[in-house]
mmCIF file as Biopython writes it, N, C-alpha, C and O atoms, coordinates in Angstrom:
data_model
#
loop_
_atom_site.group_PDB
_atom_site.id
_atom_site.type_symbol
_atom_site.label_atom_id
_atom_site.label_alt_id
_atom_site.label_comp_id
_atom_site.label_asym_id
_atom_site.label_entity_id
_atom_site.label_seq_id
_atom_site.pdbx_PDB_ins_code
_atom_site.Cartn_x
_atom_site.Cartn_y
_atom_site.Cartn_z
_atom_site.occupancy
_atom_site.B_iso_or_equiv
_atom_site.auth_seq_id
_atom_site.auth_asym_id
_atom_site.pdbx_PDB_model_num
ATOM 1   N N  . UNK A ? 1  ? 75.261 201.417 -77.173 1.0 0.0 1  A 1 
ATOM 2   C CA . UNK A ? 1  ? 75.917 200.424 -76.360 1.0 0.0 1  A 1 
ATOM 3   C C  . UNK A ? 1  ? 75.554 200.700 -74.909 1.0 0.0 1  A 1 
ATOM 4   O O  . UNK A ? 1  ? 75.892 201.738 -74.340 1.0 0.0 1  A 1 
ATOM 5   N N  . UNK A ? 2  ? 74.729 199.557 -74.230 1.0 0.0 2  A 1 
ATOM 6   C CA . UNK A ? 2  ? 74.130 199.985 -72.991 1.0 0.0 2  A 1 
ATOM 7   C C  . UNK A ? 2  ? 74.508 198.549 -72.022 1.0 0.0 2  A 1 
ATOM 8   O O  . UNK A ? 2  ? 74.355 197.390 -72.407 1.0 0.0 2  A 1 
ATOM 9   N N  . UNK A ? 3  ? 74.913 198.885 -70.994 1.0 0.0 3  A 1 
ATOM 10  C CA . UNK A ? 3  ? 75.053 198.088 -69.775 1.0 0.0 3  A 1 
ATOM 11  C C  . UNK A ? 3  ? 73.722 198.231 -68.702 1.0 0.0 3  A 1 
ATOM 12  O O  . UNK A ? 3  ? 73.415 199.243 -68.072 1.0 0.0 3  A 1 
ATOM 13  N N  . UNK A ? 4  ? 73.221 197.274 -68.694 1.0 0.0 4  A 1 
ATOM 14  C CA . UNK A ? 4  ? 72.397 197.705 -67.127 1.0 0.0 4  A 1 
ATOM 15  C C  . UNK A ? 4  ? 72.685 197.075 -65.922 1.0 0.0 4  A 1 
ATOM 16  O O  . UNK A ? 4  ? 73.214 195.963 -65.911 1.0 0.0 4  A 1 
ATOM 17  N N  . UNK A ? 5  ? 72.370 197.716 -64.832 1.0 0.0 5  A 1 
ATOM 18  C CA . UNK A ? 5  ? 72.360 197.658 -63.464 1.0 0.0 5  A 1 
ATOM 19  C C  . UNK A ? 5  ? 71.524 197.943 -62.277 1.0 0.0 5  A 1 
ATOM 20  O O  . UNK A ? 5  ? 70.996 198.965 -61.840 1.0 0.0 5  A 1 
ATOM 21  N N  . UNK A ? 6  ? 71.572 196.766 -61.915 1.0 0.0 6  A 1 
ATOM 22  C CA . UNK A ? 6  ? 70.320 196.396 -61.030 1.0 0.0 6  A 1 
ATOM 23  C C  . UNK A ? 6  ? 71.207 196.363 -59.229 1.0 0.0 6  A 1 
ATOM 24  O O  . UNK A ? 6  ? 72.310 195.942 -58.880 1.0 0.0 6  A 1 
ATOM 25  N N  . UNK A ? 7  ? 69.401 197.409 -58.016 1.0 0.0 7  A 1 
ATOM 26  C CA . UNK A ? 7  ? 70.453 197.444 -57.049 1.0 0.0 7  A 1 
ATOM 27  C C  . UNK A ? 7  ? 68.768 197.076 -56.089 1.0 0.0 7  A 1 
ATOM 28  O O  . UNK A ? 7  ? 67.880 197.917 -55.950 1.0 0.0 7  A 1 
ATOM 29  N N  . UNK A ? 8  ? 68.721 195.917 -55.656 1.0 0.0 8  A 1 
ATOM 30  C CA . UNK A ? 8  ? 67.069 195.839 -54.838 1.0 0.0 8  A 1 
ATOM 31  C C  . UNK A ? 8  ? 66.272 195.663 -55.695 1.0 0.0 8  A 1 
ATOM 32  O O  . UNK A ? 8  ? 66.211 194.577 -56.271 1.0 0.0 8  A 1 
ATOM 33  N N  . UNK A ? 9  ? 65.381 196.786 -56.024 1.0 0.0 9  A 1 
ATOM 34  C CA . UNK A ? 9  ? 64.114 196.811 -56.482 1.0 0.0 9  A 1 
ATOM 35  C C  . UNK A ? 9  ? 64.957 197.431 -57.930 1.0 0.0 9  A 1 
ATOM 36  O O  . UNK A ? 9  ? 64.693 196.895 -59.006 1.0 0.0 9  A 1 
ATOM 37  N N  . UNK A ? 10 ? 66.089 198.713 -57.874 1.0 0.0 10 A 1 
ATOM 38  C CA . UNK A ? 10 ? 66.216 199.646 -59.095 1.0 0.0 10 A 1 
ATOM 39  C C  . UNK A ? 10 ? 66.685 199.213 -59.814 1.0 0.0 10 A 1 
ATOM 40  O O  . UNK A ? 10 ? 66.989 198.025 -59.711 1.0 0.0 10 A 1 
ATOM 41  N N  . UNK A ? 11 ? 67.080 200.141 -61.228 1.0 0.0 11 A 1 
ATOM 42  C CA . UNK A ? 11 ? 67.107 199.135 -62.498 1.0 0.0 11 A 1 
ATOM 43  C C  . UNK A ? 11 ? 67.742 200.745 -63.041 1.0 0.0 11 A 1 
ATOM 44  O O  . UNK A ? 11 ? 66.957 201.647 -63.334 1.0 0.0 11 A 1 
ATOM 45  N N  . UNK A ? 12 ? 68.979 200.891 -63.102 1.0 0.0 12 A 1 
ATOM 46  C CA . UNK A ? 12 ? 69.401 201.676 -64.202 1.0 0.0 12 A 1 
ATOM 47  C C  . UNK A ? 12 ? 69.871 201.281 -65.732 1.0 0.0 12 A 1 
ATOM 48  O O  . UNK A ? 12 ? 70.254 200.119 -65.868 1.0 0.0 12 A 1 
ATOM 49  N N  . UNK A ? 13 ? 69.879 201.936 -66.634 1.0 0.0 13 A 1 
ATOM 50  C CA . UNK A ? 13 ? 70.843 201.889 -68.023 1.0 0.0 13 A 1 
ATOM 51  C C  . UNK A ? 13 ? 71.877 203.007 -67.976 1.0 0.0 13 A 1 
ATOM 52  O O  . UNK A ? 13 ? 71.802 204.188 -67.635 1.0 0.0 13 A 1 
ATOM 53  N N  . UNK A ? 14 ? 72.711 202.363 -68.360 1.0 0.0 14 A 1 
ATOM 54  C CA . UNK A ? 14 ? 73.967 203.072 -68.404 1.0 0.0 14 A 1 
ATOM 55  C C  . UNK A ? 14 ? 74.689 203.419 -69.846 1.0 0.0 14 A 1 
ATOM 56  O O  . UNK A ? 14 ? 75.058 202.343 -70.317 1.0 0.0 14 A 1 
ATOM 57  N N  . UNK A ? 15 ? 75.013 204.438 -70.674 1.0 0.0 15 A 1 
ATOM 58  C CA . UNK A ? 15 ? 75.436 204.628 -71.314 1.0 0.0 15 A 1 
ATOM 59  C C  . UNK A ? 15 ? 77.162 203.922 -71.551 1.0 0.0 15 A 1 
ATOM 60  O O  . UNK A ? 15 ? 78.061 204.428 -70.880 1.0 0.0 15 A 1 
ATOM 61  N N  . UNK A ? 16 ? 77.432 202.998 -72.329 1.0 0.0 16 A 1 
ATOM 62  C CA . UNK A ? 16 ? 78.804 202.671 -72.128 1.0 0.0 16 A 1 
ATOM 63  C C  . UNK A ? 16 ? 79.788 203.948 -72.639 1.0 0.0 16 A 1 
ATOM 64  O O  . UNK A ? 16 ? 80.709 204.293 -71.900 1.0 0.0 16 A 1 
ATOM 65  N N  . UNK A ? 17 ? 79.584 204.579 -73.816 1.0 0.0 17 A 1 
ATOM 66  C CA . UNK A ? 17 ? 80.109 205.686 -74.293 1.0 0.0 17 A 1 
ATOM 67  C C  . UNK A ? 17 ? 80.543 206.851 -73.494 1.0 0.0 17 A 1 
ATOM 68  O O  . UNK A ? 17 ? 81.679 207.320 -73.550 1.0 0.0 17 A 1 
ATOM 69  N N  . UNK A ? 18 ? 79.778 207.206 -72.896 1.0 0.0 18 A 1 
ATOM 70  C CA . UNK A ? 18 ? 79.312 208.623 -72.152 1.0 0.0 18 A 1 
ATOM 71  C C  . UNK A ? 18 ? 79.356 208.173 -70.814 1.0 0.0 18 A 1 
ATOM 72  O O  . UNK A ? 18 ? 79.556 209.139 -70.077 1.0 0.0 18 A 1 
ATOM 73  N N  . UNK A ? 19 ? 79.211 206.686 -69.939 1.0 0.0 19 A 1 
ATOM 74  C CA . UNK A ? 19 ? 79.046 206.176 -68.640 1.0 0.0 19 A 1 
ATOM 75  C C  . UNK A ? 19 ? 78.228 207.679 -68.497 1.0 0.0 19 A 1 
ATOM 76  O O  . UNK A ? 19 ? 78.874 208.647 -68.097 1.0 0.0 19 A 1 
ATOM 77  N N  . UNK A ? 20 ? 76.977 207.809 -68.796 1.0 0.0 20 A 1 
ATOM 78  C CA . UNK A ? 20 ? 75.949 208.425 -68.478 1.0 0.0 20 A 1 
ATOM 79  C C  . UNK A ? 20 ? 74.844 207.733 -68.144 1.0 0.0 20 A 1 
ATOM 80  O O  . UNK A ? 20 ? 74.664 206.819 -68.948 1.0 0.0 20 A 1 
ATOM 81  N N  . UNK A ? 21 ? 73.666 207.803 -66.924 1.0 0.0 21 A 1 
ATOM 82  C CA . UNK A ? 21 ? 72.545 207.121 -66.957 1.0 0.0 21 A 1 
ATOM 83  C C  . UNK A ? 21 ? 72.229 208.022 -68.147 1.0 0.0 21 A 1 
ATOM 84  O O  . UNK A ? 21 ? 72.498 209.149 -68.563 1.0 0.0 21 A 1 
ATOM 85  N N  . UNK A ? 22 ? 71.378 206.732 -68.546 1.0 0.0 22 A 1 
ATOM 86  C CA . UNK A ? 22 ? 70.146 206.453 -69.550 1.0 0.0 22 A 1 
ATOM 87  C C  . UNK A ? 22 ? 68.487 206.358 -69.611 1.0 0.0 22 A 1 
ATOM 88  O O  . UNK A ? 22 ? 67.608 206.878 -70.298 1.0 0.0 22 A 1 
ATOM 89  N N  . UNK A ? 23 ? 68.541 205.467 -68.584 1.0 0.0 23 A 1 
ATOM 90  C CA . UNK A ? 23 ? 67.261 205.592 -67.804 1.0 0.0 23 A 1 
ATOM 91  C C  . UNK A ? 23 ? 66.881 204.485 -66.653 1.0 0.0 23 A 1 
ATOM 92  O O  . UNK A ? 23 ? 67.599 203.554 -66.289 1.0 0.0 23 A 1 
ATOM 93  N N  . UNK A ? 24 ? 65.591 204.814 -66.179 1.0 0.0 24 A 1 
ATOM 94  C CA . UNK A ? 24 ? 65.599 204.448 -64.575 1.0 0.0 24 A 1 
ATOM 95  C C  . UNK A ? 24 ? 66.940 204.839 -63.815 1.0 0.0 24 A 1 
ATOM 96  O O  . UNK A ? 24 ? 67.994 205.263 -64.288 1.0 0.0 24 A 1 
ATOM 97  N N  . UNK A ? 25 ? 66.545 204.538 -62.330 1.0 0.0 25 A 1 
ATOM 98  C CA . UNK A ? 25 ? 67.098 205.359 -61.385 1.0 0.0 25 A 1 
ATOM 99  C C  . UNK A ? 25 ? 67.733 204.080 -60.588 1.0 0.0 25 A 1 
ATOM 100 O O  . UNK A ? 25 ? 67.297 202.930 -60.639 1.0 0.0 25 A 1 
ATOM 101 N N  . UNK A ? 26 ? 68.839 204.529 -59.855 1.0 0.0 26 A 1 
ATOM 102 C CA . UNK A ? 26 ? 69.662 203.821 -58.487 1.0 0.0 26 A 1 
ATOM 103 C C  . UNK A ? 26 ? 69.821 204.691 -57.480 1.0 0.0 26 A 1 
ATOM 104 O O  . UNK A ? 26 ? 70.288 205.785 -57.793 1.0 0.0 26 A 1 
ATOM 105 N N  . UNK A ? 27 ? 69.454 204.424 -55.914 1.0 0.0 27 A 1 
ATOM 106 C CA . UNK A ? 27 ? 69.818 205.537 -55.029 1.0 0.0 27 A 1 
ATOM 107 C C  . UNK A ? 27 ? 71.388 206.322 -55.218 1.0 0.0 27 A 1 
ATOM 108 O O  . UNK A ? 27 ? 72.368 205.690 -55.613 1.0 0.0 27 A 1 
ATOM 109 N N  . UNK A ? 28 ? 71.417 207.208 -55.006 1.0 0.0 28 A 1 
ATOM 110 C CA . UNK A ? 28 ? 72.565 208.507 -55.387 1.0 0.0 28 A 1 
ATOM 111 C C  . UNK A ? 28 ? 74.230 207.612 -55.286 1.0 0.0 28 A 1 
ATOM 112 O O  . UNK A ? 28 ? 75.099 207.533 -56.154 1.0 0.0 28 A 1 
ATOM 113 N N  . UNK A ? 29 ? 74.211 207.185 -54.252 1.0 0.0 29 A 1 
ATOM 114 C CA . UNK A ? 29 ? 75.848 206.337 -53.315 1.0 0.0 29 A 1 
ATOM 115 C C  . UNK A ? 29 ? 75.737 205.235 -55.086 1.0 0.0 29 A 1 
ATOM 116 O O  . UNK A ? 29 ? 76.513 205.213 -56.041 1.0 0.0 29 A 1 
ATOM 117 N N  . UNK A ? 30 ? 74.593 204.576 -54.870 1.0 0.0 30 A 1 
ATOM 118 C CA . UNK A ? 30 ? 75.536 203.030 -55.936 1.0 0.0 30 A 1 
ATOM 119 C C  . UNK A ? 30 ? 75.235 203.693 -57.197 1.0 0.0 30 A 1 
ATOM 120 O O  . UNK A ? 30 ? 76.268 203.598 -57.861 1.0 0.0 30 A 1 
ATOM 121 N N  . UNK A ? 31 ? 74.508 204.205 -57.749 1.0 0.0 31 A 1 
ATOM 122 C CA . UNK A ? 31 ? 74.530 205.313 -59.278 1.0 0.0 31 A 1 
ATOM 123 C C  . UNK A ? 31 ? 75.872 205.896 -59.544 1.0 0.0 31 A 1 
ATOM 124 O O  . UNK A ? 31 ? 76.166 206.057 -60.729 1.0 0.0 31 A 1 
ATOM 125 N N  . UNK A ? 32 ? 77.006 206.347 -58.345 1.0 0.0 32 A 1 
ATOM 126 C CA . UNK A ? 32 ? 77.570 206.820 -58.816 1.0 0.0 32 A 1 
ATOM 127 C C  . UNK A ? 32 ? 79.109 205.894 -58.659 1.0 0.0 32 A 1 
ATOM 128 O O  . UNK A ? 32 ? 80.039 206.140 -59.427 1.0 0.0 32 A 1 
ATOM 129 N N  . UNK A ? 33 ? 79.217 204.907 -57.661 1.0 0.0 33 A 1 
ATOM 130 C CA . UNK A ? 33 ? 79.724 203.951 -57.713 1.0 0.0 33 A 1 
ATOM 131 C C  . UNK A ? 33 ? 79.655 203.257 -59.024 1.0 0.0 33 A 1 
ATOM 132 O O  . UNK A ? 33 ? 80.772 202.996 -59.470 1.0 0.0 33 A 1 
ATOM 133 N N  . UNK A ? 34 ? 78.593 202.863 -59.814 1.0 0.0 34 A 1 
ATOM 134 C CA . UNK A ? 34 ? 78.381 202.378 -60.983 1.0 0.0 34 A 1 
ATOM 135 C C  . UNK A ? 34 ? 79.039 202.973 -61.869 1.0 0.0 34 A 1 
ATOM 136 O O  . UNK A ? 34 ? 79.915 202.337 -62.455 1.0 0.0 34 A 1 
ATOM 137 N N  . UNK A ? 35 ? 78.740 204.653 -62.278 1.0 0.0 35 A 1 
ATOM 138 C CA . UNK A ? 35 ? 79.342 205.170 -63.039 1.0 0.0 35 A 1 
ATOM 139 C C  . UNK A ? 35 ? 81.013 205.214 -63.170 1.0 0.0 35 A 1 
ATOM 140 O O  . UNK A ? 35 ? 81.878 205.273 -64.044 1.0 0.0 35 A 1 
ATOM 141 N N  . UNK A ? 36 ? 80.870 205.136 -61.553 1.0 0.0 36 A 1 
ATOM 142 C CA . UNK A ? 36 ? 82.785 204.999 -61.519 1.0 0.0 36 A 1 
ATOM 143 C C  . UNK A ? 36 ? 83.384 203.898 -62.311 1.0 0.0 36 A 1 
ATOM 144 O O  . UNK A ? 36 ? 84.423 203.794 -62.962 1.0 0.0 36 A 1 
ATOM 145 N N  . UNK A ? 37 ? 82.310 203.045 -62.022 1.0 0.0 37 A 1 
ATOM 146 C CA . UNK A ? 37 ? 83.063 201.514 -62.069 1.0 0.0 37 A 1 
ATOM 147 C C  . UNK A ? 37 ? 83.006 201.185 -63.993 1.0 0.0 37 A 1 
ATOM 148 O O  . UNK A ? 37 ? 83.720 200.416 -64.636 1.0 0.0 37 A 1 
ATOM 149 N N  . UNK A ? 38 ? 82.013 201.990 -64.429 1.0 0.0 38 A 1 
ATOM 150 C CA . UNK A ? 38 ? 82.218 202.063 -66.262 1.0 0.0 38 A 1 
ATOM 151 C C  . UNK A ? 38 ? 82.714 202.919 -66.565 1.0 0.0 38 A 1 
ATOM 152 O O  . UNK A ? 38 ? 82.636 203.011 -67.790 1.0 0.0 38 A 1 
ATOM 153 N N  . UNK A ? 39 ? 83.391 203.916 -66.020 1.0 0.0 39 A 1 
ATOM 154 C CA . UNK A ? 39 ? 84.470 204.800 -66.673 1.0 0.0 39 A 1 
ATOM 155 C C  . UNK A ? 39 ? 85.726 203.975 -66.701 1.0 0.0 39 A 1 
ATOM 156 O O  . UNK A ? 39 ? 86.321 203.705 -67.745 1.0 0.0 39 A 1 
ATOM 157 N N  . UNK A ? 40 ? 86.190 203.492 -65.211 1.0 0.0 40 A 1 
ATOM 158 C CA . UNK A ? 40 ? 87.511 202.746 -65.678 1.0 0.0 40 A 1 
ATOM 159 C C  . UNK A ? 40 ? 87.261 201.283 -65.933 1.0 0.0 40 A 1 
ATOM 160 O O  . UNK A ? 40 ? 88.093 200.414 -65.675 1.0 0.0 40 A 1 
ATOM 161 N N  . UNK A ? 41 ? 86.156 201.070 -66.415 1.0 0.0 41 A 1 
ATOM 162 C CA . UNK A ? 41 ? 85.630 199.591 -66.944 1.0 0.0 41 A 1 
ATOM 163 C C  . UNK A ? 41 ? 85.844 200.116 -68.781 1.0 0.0 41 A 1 
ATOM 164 O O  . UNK A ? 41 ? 86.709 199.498 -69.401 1.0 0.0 41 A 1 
ATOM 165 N N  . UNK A ? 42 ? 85.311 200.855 -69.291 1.0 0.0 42 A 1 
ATOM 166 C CA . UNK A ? 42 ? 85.067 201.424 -70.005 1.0 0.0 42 A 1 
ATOM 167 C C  . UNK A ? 42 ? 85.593 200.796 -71.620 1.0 0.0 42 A 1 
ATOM 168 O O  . UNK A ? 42 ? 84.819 200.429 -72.504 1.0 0.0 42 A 1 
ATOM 169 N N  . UNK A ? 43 ? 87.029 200.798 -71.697 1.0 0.0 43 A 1 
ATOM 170 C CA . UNK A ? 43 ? 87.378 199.871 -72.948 1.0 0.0 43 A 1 
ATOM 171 C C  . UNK A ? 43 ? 87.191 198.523 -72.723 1.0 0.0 43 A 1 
ATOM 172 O O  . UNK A ? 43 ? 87.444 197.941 -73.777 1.0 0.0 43 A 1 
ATOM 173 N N  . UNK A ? 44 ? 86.789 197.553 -71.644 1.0 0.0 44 A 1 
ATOM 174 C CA . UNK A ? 44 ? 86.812 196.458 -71.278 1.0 0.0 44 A 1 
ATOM 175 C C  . UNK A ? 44 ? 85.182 196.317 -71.932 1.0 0.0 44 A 1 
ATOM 176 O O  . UNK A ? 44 ? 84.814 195.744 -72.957 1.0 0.0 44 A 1 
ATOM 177 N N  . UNK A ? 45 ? 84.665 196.813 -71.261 1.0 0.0 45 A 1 
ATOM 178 C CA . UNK A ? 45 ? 83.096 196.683 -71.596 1.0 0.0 45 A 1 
ATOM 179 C C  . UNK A ? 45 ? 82.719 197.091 -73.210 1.0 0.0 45 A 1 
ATOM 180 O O  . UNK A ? 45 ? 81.698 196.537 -73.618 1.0 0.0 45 A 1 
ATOM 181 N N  . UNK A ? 46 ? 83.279 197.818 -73.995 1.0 0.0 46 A 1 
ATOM 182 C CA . UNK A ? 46 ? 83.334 198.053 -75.573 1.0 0.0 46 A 1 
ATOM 183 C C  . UNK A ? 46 ? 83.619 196.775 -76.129 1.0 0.0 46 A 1 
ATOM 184 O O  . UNK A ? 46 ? 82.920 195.988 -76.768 1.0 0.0 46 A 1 
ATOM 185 N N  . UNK A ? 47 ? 84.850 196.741 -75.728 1.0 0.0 47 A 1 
ATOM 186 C CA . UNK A ? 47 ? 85.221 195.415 -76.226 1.0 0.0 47 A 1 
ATOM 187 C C  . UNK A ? 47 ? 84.444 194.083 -75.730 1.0 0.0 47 A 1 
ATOM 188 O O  . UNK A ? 47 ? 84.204 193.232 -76.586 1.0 0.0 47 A 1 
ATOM 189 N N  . UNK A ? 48 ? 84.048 193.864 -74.423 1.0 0.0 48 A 1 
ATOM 190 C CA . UNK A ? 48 ? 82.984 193.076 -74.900 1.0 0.0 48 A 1 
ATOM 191 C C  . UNK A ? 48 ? 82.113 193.199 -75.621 1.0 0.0 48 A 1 
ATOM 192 O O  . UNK A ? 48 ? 81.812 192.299 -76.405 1.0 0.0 48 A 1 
ATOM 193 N N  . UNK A ? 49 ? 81.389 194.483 -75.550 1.0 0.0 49 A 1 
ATOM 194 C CA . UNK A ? 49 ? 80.091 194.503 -76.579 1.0 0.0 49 A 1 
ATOM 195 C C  . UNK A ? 49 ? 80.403 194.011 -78.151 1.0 0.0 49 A 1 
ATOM 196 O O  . UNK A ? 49 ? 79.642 193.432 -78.927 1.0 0.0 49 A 1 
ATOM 197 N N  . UNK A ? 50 ? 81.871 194.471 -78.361 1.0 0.0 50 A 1 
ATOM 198 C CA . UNK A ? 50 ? 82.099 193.939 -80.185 1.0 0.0 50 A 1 
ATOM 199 C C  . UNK A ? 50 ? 82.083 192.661 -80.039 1.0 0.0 50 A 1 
ATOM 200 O O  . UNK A ? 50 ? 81.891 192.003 -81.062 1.0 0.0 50 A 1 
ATOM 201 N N  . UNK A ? 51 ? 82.307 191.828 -78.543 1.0 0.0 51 A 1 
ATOM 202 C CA . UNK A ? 51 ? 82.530 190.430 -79.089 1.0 0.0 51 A 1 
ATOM 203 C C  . UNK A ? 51 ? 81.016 189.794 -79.029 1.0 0.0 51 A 1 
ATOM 204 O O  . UNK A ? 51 ? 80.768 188.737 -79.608 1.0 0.0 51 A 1 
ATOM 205 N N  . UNK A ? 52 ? 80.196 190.391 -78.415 1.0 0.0 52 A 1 
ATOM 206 C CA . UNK A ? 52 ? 78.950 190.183 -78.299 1.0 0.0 52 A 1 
ATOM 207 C C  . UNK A ? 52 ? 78.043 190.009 -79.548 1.0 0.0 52 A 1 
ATOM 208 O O  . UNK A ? 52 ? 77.261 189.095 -79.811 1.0 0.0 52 A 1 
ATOM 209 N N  . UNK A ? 53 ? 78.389 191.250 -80.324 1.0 0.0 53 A 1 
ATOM 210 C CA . UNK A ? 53 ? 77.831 191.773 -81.528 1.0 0.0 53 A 1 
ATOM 211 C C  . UNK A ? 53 ? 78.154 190.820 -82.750 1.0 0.0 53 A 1 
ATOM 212 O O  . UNK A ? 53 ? 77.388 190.506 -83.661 1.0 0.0 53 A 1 
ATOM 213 N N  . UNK A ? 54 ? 79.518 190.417 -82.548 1.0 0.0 54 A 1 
ATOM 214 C CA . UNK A ? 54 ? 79.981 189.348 -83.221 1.0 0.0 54 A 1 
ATOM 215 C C  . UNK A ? 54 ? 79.403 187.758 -83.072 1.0 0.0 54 A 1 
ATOM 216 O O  . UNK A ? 54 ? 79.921 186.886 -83.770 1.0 0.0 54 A 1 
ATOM 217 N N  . UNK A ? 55 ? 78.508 187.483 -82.303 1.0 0.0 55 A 1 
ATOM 218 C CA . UNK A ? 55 ? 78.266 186.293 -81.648 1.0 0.0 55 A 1 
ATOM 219 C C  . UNK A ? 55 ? 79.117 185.520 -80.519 1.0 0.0 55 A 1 
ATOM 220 O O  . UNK A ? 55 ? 78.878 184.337 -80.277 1.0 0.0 55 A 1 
ATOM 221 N N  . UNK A ? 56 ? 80.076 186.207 -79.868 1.0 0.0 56 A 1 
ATOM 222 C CA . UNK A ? 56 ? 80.953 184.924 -79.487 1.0 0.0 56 A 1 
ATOM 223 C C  . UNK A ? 56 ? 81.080 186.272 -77.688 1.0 0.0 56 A 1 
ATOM 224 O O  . UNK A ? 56 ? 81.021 187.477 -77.442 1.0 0.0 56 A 1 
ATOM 225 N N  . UNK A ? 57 ? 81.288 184.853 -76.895 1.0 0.0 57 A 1 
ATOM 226 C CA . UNK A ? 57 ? 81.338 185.013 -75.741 1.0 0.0 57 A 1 
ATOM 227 C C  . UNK A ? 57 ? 82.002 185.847 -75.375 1.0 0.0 57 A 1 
ATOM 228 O O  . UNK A ? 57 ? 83.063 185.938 -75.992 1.0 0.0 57 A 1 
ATOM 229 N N  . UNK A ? 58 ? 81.781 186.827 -74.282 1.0 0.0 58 A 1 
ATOM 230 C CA . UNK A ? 58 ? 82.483 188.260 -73.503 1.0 0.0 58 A 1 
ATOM 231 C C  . UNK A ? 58 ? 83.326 187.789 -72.590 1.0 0.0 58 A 1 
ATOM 232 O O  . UNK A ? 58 ? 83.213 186.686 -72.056 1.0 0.0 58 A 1 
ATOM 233 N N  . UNK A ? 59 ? 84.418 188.799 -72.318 1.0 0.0 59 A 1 
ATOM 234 C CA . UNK A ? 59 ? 85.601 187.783 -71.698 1.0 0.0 59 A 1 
ATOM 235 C C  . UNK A ? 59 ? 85.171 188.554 -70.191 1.0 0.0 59 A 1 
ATOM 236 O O  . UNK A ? 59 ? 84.869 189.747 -70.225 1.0 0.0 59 A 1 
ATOM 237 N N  . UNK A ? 60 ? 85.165 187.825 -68.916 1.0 0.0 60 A 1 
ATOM 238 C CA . UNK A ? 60 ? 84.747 188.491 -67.983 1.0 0.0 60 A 1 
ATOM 239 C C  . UNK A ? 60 ? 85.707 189.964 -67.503 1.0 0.0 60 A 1 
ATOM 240 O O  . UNK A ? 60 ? 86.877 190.313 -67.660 1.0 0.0 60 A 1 
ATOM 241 N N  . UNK A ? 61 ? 84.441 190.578 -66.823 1.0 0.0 61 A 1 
ATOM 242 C CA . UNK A ? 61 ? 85.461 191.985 -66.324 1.0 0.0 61 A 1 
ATOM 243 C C  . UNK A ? 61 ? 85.414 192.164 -64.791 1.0 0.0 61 A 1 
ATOM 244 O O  . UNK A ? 61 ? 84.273 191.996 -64.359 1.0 0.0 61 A 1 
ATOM 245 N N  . UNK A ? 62 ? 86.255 192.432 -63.928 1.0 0.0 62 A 1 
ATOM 246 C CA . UNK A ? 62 ? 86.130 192.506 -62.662 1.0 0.0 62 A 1 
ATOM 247 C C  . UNK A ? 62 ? 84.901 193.545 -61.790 1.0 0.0 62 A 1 
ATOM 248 O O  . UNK A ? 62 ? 84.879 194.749 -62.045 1.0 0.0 62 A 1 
ATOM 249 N N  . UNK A ? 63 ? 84.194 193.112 -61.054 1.0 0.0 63 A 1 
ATOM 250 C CA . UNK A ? 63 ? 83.116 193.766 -60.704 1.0 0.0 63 A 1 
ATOM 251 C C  . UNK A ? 63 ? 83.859 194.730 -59.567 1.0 0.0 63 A 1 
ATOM 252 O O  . UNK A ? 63 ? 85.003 194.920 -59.152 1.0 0.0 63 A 1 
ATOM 253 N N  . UNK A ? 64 ? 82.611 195.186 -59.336 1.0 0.0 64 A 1 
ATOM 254 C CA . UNK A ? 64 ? 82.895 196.801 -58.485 1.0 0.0 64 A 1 
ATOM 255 C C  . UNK A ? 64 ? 83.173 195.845 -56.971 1.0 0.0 64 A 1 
ATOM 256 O O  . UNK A ? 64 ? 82.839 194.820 -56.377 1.0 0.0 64 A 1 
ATOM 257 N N  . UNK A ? 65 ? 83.991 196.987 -56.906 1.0 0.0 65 A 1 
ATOM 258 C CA . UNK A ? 65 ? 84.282 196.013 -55.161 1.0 0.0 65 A 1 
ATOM 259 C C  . UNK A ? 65 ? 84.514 197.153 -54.457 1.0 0.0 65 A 1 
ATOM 260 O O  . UNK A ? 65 ? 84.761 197.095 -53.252 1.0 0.0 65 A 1 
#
């Protein structure tokens, strides 16, 4: 289960499980902003992915602010 995130040019994957990068890189400040933001995103974003997996639309989640 992978989220990605894009910041300019960079392009990380994010582990939803683990909110671990995965691969490619984000400068250090928004990489870890990101990670913040899928730890306490974290059951929100699962649960979209099951509704995903299921076919049917993800209910939105509040972005990093």
């Amino acid at each position: 289960m992978l989220i990605h995130a894009y910041y300019g040019e960079f392009k990380a994957v994010i582990d939803i499980n683990s909110c671990e990068l995965i691969e490619g890189n984000l400068p250090k400040k928004q990489l870890k902003i990101v990670l913040a933001w899928a730890e306490l995103r974290k059951e929100e974003l699962l649960s979209d992915w099951n509704l995903a997996m299921k076919g049917e639309l993800p209910l939105p989640i509040d972005p990093i602010r």
